[in-house]
Backbone as ProteinMPNN parsed JSONL, in Angstrom:
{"seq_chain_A": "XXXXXXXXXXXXXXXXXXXXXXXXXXXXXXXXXXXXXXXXXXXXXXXXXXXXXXXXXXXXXXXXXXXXXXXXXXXXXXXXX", "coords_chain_A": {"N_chain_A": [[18.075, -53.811, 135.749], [14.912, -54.247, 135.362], [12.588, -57.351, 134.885], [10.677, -58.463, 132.394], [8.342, -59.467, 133.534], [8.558, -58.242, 135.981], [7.974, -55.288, 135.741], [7.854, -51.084, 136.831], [5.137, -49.574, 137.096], [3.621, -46.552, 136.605], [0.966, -43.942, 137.499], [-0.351, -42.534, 134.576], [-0.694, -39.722, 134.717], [1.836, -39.034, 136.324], [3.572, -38.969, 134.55], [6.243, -37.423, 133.263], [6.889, -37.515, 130.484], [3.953, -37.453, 129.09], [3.134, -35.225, 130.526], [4.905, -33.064, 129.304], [3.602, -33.739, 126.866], [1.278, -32.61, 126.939], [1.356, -30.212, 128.06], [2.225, -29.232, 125.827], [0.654, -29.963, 123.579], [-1.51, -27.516, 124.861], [-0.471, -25.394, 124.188], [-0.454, -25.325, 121.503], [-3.118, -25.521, 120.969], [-3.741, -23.029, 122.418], [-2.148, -20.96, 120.957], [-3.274, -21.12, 118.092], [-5.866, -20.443, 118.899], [-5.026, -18.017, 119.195], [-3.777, -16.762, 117.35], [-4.802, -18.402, 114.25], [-3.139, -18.375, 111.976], [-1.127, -18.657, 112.318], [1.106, -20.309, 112.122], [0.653, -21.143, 109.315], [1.743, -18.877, 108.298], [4.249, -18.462, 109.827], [6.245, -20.828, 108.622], [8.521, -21.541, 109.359], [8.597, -21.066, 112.103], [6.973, -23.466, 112.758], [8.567, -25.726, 111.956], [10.558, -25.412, 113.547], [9.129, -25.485, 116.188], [8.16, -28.214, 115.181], [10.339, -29.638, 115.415], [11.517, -29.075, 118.349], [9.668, -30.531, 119.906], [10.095, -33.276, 118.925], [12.568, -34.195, 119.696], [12.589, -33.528, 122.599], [10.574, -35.303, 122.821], [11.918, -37.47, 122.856], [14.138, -37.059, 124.161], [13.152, -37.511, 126.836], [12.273, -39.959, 126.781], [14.444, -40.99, 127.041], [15.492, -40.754, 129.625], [13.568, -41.717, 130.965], [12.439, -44.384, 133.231], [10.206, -45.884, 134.134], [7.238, -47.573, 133.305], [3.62, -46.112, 132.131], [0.421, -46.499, 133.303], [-2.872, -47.823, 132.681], [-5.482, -46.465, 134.532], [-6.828, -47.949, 137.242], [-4.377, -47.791, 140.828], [-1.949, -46.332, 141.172], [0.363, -47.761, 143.059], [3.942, -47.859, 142.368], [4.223, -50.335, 142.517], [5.622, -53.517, 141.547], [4.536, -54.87, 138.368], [2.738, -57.673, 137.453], [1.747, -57.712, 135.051]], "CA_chain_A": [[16.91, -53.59, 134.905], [13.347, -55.027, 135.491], [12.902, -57.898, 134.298], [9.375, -58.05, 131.761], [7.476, -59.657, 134.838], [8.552, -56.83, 137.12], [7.968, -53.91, 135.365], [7.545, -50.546, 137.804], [4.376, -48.714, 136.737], [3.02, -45.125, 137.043], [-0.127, -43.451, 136.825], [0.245, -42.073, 133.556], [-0.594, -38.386, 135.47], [2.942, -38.764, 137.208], [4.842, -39.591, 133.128], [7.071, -36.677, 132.325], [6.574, -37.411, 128.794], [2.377, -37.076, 129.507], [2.897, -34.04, 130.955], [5.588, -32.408, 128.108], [2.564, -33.687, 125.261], [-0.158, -31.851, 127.47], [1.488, -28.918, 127.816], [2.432, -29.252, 123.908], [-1.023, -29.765, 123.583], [-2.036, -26.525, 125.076], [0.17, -24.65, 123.942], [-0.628, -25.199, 120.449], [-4.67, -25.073, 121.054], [-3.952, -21.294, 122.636], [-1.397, -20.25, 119.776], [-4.689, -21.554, 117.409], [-7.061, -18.96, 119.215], [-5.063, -16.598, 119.473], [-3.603, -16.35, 115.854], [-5.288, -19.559, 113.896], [-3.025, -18.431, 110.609], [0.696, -18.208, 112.66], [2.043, -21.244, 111.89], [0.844, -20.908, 108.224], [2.375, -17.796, 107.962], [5.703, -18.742, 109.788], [6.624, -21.577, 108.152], [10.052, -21.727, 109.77], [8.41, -21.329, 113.51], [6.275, -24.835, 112.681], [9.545, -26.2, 111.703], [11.327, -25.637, 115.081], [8.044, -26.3, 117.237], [7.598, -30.077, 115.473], [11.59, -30.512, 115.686], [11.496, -29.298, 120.032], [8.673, -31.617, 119.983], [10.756, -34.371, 118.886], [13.547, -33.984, 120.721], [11.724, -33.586, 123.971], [9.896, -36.635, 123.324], [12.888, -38.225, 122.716], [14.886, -36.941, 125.311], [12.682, -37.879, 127.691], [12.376, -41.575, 126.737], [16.147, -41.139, 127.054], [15.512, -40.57, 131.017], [12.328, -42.834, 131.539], [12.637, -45.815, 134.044], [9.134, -47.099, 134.322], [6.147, -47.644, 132.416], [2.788, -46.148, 132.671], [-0.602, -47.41, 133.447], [-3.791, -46.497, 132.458], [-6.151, -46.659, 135.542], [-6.318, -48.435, 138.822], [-3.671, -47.296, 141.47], [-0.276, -46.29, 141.07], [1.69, -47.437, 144.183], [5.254, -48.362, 142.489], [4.658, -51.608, 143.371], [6.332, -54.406, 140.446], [3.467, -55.415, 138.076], [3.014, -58.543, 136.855], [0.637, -58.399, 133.938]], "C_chain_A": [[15.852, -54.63, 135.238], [13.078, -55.895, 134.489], [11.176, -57.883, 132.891], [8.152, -58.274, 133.019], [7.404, -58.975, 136.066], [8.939, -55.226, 136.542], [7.589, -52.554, 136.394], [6.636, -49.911, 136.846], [3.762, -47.518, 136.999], [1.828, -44.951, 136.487], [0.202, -42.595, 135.555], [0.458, -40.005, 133.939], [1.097, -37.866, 135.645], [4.115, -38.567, 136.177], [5.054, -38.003, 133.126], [6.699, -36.547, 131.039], [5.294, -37.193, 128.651], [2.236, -36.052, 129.598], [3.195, -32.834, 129.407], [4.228, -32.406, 126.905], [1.466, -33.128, 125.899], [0.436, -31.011, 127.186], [1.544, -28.182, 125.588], [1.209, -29.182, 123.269], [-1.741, -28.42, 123.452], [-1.595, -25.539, 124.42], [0.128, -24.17, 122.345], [-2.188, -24.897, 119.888], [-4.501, -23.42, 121.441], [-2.995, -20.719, 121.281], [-2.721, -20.405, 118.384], [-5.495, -20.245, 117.775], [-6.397, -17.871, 119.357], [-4.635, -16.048, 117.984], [-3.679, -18.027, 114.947], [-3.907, -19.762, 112.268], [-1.624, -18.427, 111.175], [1.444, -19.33, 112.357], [2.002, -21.676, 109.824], [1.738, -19.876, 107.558], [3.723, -17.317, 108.648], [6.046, -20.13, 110.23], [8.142, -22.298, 109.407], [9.708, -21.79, 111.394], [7.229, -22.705, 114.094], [7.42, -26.074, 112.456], [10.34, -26.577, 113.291], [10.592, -26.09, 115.874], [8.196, -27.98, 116.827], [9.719, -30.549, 115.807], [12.081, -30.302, 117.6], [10.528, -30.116, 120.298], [9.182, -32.676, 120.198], [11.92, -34.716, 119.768], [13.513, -33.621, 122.298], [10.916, -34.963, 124.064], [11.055, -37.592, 123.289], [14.134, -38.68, 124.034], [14.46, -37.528, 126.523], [12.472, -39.528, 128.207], [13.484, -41.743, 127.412], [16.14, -41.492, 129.124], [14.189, -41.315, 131.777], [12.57, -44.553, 132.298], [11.682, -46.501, 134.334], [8.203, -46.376, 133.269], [4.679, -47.048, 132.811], [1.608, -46.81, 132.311], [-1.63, -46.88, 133.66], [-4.648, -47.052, 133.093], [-6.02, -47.307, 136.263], [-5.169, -47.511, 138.981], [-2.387, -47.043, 140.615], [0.602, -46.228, 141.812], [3.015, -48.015, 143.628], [5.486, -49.695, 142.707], [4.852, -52.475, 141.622], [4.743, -54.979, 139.598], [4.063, -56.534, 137.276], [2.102, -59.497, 135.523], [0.943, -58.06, 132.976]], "O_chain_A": [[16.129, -55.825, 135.344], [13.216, -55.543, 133.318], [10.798, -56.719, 132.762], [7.294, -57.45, 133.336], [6.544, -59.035, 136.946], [9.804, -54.396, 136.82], [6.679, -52.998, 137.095], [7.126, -49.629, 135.753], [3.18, -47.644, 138.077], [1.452, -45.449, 135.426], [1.212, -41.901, 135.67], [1.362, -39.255, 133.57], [1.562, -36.784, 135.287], [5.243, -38.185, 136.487], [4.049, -37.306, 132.989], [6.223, -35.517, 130.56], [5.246, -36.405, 127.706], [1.336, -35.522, 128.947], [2.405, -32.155, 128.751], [3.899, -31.427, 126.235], [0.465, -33.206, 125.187], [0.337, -30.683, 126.003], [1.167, -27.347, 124.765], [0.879, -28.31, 122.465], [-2.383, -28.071, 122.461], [-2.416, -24.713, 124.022], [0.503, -23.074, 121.931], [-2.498, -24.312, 118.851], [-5.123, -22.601, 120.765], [-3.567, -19.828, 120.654], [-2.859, -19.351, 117.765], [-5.685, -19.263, 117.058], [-6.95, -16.802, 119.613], [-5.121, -15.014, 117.527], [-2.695, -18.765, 115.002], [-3.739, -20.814, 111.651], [-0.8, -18.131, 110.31], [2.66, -19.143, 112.368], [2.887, -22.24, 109.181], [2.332, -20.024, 106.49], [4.296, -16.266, 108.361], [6.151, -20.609, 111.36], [8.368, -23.371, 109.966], [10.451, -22.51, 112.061], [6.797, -22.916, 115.227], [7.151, -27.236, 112.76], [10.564, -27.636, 113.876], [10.983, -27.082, 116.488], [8.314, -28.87, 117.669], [10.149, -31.585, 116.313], [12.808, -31.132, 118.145], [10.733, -30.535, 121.437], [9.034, -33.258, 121.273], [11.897, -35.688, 120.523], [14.519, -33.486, 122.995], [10.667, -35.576, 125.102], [10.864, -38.649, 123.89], [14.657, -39.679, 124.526], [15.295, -38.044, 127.266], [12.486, -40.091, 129.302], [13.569, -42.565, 128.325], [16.773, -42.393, 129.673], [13.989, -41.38, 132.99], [12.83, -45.607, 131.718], [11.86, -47.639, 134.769], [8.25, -45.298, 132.676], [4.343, -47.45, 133.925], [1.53, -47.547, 131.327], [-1.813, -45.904, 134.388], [-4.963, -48.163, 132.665], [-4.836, -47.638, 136.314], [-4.78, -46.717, 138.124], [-2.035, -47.576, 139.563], [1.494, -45.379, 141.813], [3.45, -48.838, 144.432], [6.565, -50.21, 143.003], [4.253, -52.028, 140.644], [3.88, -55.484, 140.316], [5.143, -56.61, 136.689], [1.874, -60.654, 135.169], [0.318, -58.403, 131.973]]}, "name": "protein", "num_of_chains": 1, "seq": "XXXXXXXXXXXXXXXXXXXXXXXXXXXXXXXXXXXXXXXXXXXXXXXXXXXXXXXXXXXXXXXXXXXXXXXXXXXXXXXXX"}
Protein backbone atom coordinates (compact mmCIF):
# COMPACT_ATOMS: atom_id res chain seq x y z
CA UNK A 1 0.00 0.00 0.00
CA UNK A 2 1.12 3.61 -0.90
CA UNK A 3 2.32 5.23 1.51
CA UNK A 4 0.37 9.08 2.00
CA UNK A 5 3.47 10.67 0.13
CA UNK A 6 3.10 8.25 -2.76
CA UNK A 7 -0.26 8.22 -3.56
CA UNK A 8 -1.04 6.97 -7.47
CA UNK A 9 -3.38 9.52 -9.07
CA UNK A 10 -5.88 9.52 -12.00
CA UNK A 11 -7.52 11.91 -14.08
CA UNK A 12 -10.72 11.85 -12.53
CA UNK A 13 -12.14 10.99 -16.43
CA UNK A 14 -10.35 7.48 -16.04
CA UNK A 15 -12.39 6.91 -11.98
CA UNK A 16 -14.84 4.08 -12.35
CA UNK A 17 -16.79 5.56 -9.65
CA UNK A 18 -16.91 9.15 -11.97
CA UNK A 19 -18.06 7.36 -14.63
CA UNK A 20 -20.95 4.99 -12.62
CA UNK A 21 -22.26 8.81 -11.04
CA UNK A 22 -22.31 10.22 -14.73
CA UNK A 23 -24.03 7.68 -16.13
CA UNK A 24 -26.40 7.79 -12.86
CA UNK A 25 -26.56 11.20 -13.66
CA UNK A 26 -27.96 10.74 -17.06
CA UNK A 27 -29.89 8.35 -16.57
CA UNK A 28 -31.97 10.04 -14.13
CA UNK A 29 -32.01 13.58 -16.18
CA UNK A 30 -33.58 11.33 -19.31
CA UNK A 31 -36.07 9.28 -16.99
CA UNK A 32 -37.05 13.25 -15.82
CA UNK A 33 -37.89 14.18 -19.57
CA UNK A 34 -39.24 11.52 -20.43
CA UNK A 35 -41.77 10.90 -17.52
CA UNK A 36 -40.96 13.93 -14.85
CA UNK A 37 -43.83 12.21 -12.40
CA UNK A 38 -42.24 8.27 -12.52
CA UNK A 39 -40.47 8.19 -9.61
CA UNK A 40 -43.34 10.00 -7.74
CA UNK A 41 -45.62 7.63 -8.88
CA UNK A 42 -43.38 4.48 -8.28
CA UNK A 43 -42.39 4.92 -5.06
CA UNK A 44 -40.86 1.46 -4.77
CA UNK A 45 -38.72 2.01 -8.23
CA UNK A 46 -36.95 5.30 -6.33
CA UNK A 47 -36.35 2.96 -3.56
CA UNK A 48 -34.27 0.39 -5.56
CA UNK A 49 -32.61 3.15 -7.90
CA UNK A 50 -31.14 5.18 -4.54
CA UNK A 51 -30.32 1.61 -2.89
CA UNK A 52 -28.21 0.33 -6.67
CA UNK A 53 -26.83 3.70 -6.30
CA UNK A 54 -25.41 2.93 -3.06
CA UNK A 55 -24.18 -0.17 -3.49
CA UNK A 56 -22.39 0.65 -6.68
CA UNK A 57 -20.81 3.47 -5.07
CA UNK A 58 -19.81 1.38 -2.53
CA UNK A 59 -18.77 -1.45 -4.34
CA UNK A 60 -16.66 0.35 -6.26
CA UNK A 61 -14.68 2.05 -3.45
CA UNK A 62 -14.44 -1.63 -2.49
CA UNK A 63 -12.18 -2.11 -5.82
CA UNK A 64 -10.47 1.44 -6.02
CA UNK A 65 -6.58 1.58 -5.81
CA UNK A 66 -5.78 5.15 -6.56
CA UNK A 67 -6.96 8.50 -6.06
CA UNK A 68 -8.17 11.04 -8.44
CA UNK A 69 -7.03 14.39 -9.51
CA UNK A 70 -8.66 17.24 -10.61
CA UNK A 71 -6.63 18.78 -13.55
CA UNK A 72 -3.11 18.79 -14.79
CA UNK A 73 -1.87 15.39 -16.30
CA UNK A 74 -2.56 12.03 -15.34
CA UNK A 75 0.58 9.91 -16.03
CA UNK A 76 0.40 7.32 -12.92
CA UNK A 77 3.29 8.73 -11.78
CA UNK A 78 3.45 8.76 -7.40
CA UNK A 79 2.28 12.24 -6.24
CA UNK A 80 3.66 13.95 -3.66
CA UNK A 81 1.33 16.74 -2.65
Amino acid sequence: MATKEEVLTKGFWQSKTMKFNVLTLLVTVVTFLVDNNFFESNPAAATIAGVAVTVGNIGLRFITDSAIKLGGSSDGEASTD
